[in-house]
One Martini backbone bead per residue (centre of mass of N, CA, C, O) as a GRO file, in nm:
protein
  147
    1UNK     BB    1   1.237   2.074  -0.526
    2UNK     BB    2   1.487   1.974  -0.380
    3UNK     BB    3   1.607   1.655  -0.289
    4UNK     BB    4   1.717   1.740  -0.005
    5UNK     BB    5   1.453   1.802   0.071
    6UNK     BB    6   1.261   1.561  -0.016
    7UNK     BB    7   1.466   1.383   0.226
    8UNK     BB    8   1.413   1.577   0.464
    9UNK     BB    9   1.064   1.503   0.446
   10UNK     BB   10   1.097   1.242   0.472
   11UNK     BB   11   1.252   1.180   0.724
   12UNK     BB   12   1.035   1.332   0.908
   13UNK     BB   13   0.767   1.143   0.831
   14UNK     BB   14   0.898   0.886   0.918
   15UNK     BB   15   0.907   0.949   1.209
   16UNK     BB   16   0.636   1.014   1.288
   17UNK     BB   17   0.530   0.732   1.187
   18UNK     BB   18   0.690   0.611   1.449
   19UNK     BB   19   0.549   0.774   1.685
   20UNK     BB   20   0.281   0.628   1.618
   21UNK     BB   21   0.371   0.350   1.644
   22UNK     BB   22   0.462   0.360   1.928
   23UNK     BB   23   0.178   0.460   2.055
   24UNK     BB   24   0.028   0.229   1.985
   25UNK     BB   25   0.201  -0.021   2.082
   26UNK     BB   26   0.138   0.123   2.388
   27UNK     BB   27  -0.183   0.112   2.359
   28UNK     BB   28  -0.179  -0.203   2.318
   29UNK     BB   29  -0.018  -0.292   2.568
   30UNK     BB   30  -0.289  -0.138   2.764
   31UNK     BB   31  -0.490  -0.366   2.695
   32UNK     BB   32  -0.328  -0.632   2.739
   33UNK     BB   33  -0.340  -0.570   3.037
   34UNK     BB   34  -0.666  -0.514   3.059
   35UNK     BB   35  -0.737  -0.812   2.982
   36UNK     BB   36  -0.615  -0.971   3.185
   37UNK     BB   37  -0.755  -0.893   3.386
   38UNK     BB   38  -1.035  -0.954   3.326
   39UNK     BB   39  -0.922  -1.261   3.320
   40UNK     BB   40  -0.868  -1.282   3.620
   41UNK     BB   41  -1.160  -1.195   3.692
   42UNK     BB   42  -1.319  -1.454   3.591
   43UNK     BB   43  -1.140  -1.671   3.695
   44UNK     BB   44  -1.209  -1.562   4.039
   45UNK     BB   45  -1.490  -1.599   4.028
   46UNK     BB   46  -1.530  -1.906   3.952
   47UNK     BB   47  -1.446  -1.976   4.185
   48UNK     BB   48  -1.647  -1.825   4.380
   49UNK     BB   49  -1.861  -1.989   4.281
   50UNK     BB   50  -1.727  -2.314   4.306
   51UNK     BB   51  -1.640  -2.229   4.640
   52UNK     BB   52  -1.961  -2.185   4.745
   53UNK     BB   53  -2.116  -2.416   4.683
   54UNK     BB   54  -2.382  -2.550   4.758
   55UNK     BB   55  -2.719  -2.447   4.803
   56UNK     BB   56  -2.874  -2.670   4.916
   57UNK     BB   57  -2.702  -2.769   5.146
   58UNK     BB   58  -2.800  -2.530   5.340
   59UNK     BB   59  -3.106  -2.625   5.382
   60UNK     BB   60  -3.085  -2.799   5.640
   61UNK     BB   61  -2.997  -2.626   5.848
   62UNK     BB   62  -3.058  -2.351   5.666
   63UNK     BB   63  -3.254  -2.125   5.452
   64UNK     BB   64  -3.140  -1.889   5.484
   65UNK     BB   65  -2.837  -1.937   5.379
   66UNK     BB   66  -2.935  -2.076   5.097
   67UNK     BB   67  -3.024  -1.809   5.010
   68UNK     BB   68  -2.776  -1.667   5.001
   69UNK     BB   69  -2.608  -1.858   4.865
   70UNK     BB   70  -2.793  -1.781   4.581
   71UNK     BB   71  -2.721  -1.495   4.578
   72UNK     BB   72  -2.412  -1.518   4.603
   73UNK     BB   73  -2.396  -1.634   4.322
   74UNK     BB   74  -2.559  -1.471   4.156
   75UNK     BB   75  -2.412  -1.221   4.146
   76UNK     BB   76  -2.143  -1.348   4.048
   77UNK     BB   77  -2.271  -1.440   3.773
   78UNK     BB   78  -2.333  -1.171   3.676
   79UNK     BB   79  -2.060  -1.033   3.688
   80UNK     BB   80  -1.949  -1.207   3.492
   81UNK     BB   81  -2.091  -1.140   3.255
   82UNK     BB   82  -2.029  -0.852   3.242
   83UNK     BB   83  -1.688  -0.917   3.191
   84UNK     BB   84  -1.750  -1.068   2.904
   85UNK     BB   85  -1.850  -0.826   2.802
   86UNK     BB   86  -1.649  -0.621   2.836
   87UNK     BB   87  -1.417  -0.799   2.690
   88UNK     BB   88  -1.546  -0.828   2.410
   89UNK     BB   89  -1.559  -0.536   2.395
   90UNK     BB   90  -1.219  -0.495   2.428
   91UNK     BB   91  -1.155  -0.703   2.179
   92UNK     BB   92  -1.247  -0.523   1.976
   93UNK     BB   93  -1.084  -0.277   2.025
   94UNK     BB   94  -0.815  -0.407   1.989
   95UNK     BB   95  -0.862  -0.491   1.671
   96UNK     BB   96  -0.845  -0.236   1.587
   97UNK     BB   97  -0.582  -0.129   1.686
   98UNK     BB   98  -0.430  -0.371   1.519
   99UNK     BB   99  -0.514  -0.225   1.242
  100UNK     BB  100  -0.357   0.070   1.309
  101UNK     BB  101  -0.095  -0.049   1.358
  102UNK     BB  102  -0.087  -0.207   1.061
  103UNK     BB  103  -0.107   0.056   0.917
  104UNK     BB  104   0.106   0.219   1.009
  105UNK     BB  105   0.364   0.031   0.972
  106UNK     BB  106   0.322   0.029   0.633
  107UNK     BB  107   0.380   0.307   0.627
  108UNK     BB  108   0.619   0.335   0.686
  109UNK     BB  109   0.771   0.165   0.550
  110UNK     BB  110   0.695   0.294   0.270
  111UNK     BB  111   0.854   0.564   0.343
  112UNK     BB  112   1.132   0.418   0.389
  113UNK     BB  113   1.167   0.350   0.103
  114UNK     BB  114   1.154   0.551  -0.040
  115UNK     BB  115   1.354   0.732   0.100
  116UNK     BB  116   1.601   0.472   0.014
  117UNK     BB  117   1.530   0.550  -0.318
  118UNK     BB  118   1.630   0.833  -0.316
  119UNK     BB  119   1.921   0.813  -0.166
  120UNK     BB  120   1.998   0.626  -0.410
  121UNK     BB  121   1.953   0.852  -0.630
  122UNK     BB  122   2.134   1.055  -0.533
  123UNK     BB  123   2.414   0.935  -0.503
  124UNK     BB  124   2.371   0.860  -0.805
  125UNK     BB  125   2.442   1.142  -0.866
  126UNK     BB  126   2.676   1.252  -0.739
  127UNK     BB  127   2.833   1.070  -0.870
  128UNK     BB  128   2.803   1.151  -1.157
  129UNK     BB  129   2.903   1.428  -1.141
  130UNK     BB  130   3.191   1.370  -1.029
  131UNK     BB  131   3.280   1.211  -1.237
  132UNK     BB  132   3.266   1.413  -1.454
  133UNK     BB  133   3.446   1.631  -1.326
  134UNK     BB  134   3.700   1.464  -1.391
  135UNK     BB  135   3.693   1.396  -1.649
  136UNK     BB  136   3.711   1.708  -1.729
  137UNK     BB  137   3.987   1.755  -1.590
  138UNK     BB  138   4.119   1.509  -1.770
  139UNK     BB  139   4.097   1.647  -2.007
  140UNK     BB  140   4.194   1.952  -1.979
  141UNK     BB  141   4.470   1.802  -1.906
  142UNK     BB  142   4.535   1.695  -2.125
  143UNK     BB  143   4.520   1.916  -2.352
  144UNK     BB  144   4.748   2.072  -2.214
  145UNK     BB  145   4.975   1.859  -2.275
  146UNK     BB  146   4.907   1.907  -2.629
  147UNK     BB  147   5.022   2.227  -2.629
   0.00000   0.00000   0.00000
């Protein structure tokens, strides 16, 4: 395999290799919206858990109310838990994603350093090539000029 074709298929890996990155980044991006709303909806629970008084309170008046808003409590701090465990196991998998990323990204790195360093050492072929030829010419030249 020749050097220009194995720096085209290096190459090619970058590429691929960031189009990886970029589709995790994409993917990573769309969990931290979904955490945030998690985290919003936790928020306005817990609002509504203590926005809606005390449930002795409502026994004075009437017993069935004070019922009532201690089921209507109960039951939003159930959906709170719930979305706390959601929110968990959410963020455990965001934490994979960002493992996945960030190899993703070193491979990335990784393979764009070879790839920099195979076009400098091709470079660095061409250039000492040139470099002999000329020298080869000017060498023939002089030897001309003493015949």
């Amino acid at each position: 395999m020749t050097r220009s074709t194995t720096i085209r298929s290096l190459g090619t890996l970058v590429q691929l290799r960031s189009t990886q990155v970029e589709r995790l980044e994409a993917d990573l991006a769309s969990q931290e919206a979904t955490r945030v709303r998690y985290q919003n909806n936790l928020d306005r629970l817990t609002a509504l858990t203590h926005g809606s008084g005390a449930s002795g309170a409502a026994l004075q008046v009437n017993p069935a109310m004070a019922l009532n808003c201690g089921a209507y409590k109960q039951g939003v701090m159930a959906l709170a838990d719930s979305h706390r465990i959601d929110l968990s196991l959410h963020q455990a998998n965001m934490a994979v994603s960002q493992s996945r990323l960030k190899d993703a990204w070193v491979g990335r790195e990784l393979l764009g350093k070879v790839l920099a360093r195979t076009q400098s050492a091709h470079a660095a072929e061409n250039e000492r090539a040139t470099r002999k030829r000329e020298d080869d010419i000017a060498t023939q030249s002089w030897l001309a000029g003493q015949a």
